[in-house]
N, C-alpha and C positions, 0 to 999 in steps of 0.2 A: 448736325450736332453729334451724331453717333459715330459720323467718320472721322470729326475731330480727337475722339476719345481713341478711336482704331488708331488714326495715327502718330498717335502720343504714343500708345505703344510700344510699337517700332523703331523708337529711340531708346537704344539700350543704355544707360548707365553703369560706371564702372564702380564695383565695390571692393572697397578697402577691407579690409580686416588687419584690425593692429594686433600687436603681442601684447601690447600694455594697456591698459586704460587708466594708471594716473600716473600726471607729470607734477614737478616742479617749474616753478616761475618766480622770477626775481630772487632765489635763493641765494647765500654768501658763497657757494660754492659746489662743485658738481656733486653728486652722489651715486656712488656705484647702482645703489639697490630701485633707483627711481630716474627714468630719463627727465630732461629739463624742455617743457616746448621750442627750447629753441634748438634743438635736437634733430625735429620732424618740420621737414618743410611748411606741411600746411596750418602745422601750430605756432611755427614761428610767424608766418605771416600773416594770421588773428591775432597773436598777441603784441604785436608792435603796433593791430590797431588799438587793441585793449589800451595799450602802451599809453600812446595816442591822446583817447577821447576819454582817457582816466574810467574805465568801465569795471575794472575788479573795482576802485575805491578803496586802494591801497593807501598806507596814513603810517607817519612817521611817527612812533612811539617816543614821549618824554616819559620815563618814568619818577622821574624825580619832579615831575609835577602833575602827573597821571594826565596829562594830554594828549589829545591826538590833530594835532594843529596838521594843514592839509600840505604839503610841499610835494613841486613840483617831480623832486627827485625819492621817491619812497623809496627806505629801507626796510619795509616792510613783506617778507618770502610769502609765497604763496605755493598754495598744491591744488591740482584740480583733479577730482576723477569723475571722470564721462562714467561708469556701472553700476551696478547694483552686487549688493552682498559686501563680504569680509573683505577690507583692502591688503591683501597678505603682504604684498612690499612691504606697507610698514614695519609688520612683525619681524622685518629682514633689516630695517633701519634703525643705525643708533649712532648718534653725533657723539663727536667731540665737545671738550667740556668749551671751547670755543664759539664752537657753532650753538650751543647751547643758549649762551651768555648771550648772544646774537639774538637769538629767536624772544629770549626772553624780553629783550631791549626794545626789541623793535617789533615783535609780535608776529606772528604766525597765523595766515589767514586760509580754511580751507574749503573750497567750493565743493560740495554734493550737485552735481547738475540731475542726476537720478534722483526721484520719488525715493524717500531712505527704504529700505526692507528690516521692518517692526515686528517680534515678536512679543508676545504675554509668557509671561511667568505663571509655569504651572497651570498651561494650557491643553484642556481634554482634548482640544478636537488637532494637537500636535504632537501629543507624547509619542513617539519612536518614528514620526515622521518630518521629512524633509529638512534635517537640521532644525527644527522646534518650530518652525512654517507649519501651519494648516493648511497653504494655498501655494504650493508649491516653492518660487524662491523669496516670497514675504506670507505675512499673515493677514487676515481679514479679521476684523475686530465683532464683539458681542454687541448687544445689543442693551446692556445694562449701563448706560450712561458713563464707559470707562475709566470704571474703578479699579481695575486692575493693573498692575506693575507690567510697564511697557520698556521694552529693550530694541535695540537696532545694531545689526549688524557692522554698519557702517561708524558707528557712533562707537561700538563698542573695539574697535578697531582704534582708533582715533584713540581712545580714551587711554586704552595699554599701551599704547606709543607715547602718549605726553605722559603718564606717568614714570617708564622706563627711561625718558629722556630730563624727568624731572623738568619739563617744560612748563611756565606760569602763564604763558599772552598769549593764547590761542584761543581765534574765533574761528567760529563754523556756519558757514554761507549754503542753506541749502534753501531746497524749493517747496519746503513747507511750509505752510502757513502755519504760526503759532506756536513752532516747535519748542520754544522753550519752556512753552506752560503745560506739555503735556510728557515732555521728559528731563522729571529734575535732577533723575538720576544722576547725568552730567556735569550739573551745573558748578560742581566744587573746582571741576578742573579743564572747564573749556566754555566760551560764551555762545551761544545758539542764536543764531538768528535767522531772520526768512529774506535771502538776498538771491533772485532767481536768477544766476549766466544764463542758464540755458534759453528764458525768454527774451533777455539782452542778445544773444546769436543770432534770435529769430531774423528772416529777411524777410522782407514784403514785393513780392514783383511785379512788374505792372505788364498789362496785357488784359486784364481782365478788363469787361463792358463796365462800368461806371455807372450809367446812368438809370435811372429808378425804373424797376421793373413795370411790365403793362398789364401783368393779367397773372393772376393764380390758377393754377389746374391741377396742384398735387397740396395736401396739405399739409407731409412730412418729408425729411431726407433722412436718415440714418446711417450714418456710415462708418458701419461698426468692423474690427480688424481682429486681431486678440481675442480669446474666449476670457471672461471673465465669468463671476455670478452673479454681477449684476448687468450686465453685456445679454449675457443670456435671457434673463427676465424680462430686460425693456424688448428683446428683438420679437419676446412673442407675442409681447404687445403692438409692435409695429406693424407683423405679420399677419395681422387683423386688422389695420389702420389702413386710411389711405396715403402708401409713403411708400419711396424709394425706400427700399435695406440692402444691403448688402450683410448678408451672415451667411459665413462658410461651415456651420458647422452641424453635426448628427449628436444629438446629445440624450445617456440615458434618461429615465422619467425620472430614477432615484438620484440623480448626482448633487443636488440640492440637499439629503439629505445629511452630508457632509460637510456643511455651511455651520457656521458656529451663528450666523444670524440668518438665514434665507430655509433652513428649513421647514418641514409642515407644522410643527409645534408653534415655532417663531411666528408664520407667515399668519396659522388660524388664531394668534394669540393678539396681533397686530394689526392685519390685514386680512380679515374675513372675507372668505370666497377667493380670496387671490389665488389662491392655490388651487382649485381646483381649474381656474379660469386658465394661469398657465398650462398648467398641465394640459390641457384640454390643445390649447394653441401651439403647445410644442412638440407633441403629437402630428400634430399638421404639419408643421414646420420643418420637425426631421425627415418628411415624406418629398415634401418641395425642395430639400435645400440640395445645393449651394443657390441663396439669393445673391448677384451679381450685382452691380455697377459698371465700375470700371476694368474691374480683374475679374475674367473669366475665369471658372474652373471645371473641369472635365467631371470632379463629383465632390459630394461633401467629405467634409474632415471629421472623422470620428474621436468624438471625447472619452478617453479611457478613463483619465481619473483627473477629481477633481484639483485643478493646479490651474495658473497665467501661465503655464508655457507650450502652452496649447494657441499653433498658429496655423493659419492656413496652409493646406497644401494642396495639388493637384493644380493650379492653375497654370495659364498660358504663357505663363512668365518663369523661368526657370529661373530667374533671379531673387524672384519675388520666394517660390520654394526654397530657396537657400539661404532662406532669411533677410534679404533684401526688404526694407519698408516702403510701401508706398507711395511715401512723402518723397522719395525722391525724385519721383517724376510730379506728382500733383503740384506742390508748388514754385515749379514754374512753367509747367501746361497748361495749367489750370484748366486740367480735363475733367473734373468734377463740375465745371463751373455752370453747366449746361442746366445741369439737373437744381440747381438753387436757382434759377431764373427767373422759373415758374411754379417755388416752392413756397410755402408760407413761412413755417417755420423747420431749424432742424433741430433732433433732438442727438446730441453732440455724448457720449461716454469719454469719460477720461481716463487714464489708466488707473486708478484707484476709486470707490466709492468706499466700503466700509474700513475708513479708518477715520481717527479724529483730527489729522491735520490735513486742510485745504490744498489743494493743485491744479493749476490749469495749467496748457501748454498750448504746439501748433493746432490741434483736433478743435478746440472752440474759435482761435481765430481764423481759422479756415471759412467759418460762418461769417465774420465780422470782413473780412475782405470784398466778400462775396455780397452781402448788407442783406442780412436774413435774422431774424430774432432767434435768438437759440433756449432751449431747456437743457441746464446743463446736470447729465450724472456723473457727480463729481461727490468727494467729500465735503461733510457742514461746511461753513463760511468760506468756501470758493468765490460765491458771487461777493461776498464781502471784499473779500480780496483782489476782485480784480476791480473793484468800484474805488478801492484805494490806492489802485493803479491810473483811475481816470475812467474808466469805461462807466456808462449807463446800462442798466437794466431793463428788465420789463414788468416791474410789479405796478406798471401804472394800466398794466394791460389784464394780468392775472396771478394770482397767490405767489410770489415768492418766498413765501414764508419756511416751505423746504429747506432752505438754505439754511436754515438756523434749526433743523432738526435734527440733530445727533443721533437716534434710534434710528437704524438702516431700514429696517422697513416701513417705519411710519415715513421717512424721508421720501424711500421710493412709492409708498403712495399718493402720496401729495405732488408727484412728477405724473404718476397714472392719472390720477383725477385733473391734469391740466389736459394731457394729451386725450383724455375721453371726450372732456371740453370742447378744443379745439377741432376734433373728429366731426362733433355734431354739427358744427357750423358750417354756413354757404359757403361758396369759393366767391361771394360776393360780400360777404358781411368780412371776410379776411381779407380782400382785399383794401375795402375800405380800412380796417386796423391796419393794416398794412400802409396807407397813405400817413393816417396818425404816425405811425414812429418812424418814417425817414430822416426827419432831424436827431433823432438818437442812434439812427442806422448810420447816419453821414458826421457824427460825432466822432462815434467808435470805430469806424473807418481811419478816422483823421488821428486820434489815437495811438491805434494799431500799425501807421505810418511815423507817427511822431516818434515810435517807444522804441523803432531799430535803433543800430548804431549810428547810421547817418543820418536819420531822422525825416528820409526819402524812399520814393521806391525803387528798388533797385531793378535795372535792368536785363531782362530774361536770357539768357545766355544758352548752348549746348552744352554747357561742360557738367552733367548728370553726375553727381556721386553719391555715395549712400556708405555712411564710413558704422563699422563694424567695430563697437569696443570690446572687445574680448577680457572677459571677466575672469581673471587667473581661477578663482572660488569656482562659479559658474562654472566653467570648462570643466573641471576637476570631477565637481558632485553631479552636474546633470548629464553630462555626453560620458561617462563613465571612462573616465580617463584618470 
């Protein structure tokens, strides 16, 4: 099993890095300030299958009788951006009173494939930092039932561009759940809604064992990447568990106190004892680390300051230090696979917990491939959301009532109180649970096969890539350029 991991290694993959991260699609006409997918080879040849298997859900606008009747042939433009932050193209974009009449007629669709980057208005824990970010290039949210006036960089972009262009019939496709009820700011001049591409890209490869596991001998996997703040709190809960981790990193004791919801005020105010309990384990933890998996690393990554752009370094991958993810080899090696064999459950972080709209991505299907019950740290109604996806849960097993907790730390406690749970018990009493939910494990299997774009598994290939969108904002404000 260990050699399989060794030599998944060994297969280098080739990383892209583009100049741009958003295109145009199906537009009336080229534009200087924005290339078109059908520009770059490998965008052209996803979006002819998009083309294809109707996957944007592109719609022929009648406005004279507010219709969107489905035709074969849409004239309906579309724009995608693969990053995160201010889409500055826009602000370089401005149509013709033609193209205009165009967009308005037949409407303007445009996909967010990135979790948006959200900040608060007249927020303490961001005045003079990170462009109005708390949390380096988005913000983590309070803890007060989010009352407070929320903004997006991405959105806010969008919004000065259809005004400047005097644009009416633009909708906005991203991959939050709920987006439109929790930013109405927009809503006079653009329609929100939660339509994930990014999960529609997703592939599924086959290679992995299939058939229902025999025996339990670990009772967690965690396979955490990114430093987050809540990344960090589940790991020092894990590093106490009996569970695979993987955390690369060194983290001061006070860096939580920079949390607009995860500090000691918050944590003794909500979660009694938690804090001393981490602290206690992440002590430990910066003493052990780098915890390992699959990527080795020569020593831990030291956290200077509290931000998401805090990645691993020092490992045996030079690729992987240069910013290369993971994912690019994992799924289609499936060199993780070893270690869910004999797992009960994993407990899965997404790239976002505190904020108020839902996301999940490749990191919890990765578990459902694999047919392992996951706890996901994710934002509130995730598991809602992906149940309205088709997937099954496991609240027939234990509390998922987390999922409907909006306060960050009460959420993350009710994640701790399962994983203590589950800690206490046999590797016999989980197996047998474990027998219980193979019909929901081979469900959400079937699923997570159904919901690619061919609706099959696709077959494991060599051809490794790991594509790099370059964030013109990004580049500019964080690599000091």
């Amino acid at each position: 099993m260990a050699d399989k991991a060794t030599r998944s290694r060994d297969t280098k993959p080739d990383m892209e890095e583009t100049s741009v991260a958003l295109f145009t699609h199906n537009f009336p006409e080229e534009i200087d300030t924005i290339p078109s997918t059908m520009s770059d080879p490998n965008q052209a040849e996803a979006f002819k299958d998009y083309d294809k298997l109707g996957t944007l859900n592109l719609k022929t606008h009648d406005s004279s009788k507010n219709t969107w009747p489905h035709l074969d042939n849409s004239k309906q433009a579309a724009m995608i951006y693969y990053s995160n932050g201010p889409m500055l193209a826009l602000d370089r974009t401005d149509h013709s009173v033609e193209i205009r009449k165009h967009l308005n007629k037949y409407g303007l669709k445009i996909f967010l494939t990135e979790p948006i980057c959200s900040h608060m208005v007249d927020d303490q824990y961001a005045n003079k930092l990170f462009h109005n970010f708390n949390f380096g290039f988005y913000s983590e949210f309070y803890n007060d039932g989010n009352t407070r006036k929320f903004r997006s960089k991405e959105l806010d972009s969008i919004w000065q561009y259809v005004r400047r262009n005097a644009l009416t019939n633009v909708t906005v496709a991203t991959c939050d759940y709920d987006i439109d009820k929790y930013y109405p700011l927009y809503r006079e001049h653009m329609t929100l809604t939660y339509e994930d591409l990014f999960l529609k890209f997703l592939k599924v490869y086959g290679g992995m064992d299939q058939s229902p596991k025999q025996k339990i001998t670990k009772k967690f996997v965690a396979p955490l990447w990114r430093y987050t703040t809540a990344r960090y709190l589940i790991a020092a809960v894990m590093a106490e568990s009996d569970a695979y981790l993987s955390w690369y990193f060194a983290v001061p004791p006070n860096m939580c106190e920079q949390s607009p919801w995860a500090n000691k005020k918050e944590m003794e105010k909500f979660f009694p004892g938690f804090f001393d309990r981490y602290q206690n384990a992440a002590l430990a933890m910066n003493r052990a680390a780098p915890y390992t998996l699959d990527m080795p690393a020569s020593q831990a990554t030291f956290v200077r300051e509290h931000a998401a752009h805090n990645y691993p370094l020092y490992t045996e991958d030079e690729q992987i230090n240069d910013g290369m993810n993971p994912v690019a080899y994992n799924e289609k090696t499936h060199q993780l696979e070893y270690l869910y064999r004999e797992t009960f459950v994993s407990v899965h972080a997404e790239s976002r917990f505190a904020q108020p709209t839902g996301n999940y991505s490749e990191k919890v299907i990765q578990s459902i491939i694999y047919k392992t019950p996951f706890i996901l740290l994710a934002p509130p109604y995730t598991l809602r959301c992906m149940r309205e996806a088709g997937y099954k849960t496991f609240d027939q097993w234990w509390d998922e009532s987390y999922d409907e907790e909006e306060n960050h730390v009460l959420r993350l406690k009710k994640i701790v109180e399962i994983i203590d749970w589950i800690d206490g018990l046999s590797y016999k009493v989980l197996f047998k649970m474990h027998k219980e939910m193979e019909p929901v494990l081979n469900w959400n299997f079937q699923i997570a096969v159904d919901s690619t774009q061919t609706g099959a598994l696709s077959k494991p290939d060599n051809n490794f890539t790991h594509v790099s969108w370059q964030s013109e904002w990004a580049k500019k404000n964080f690599n000091n350029e």
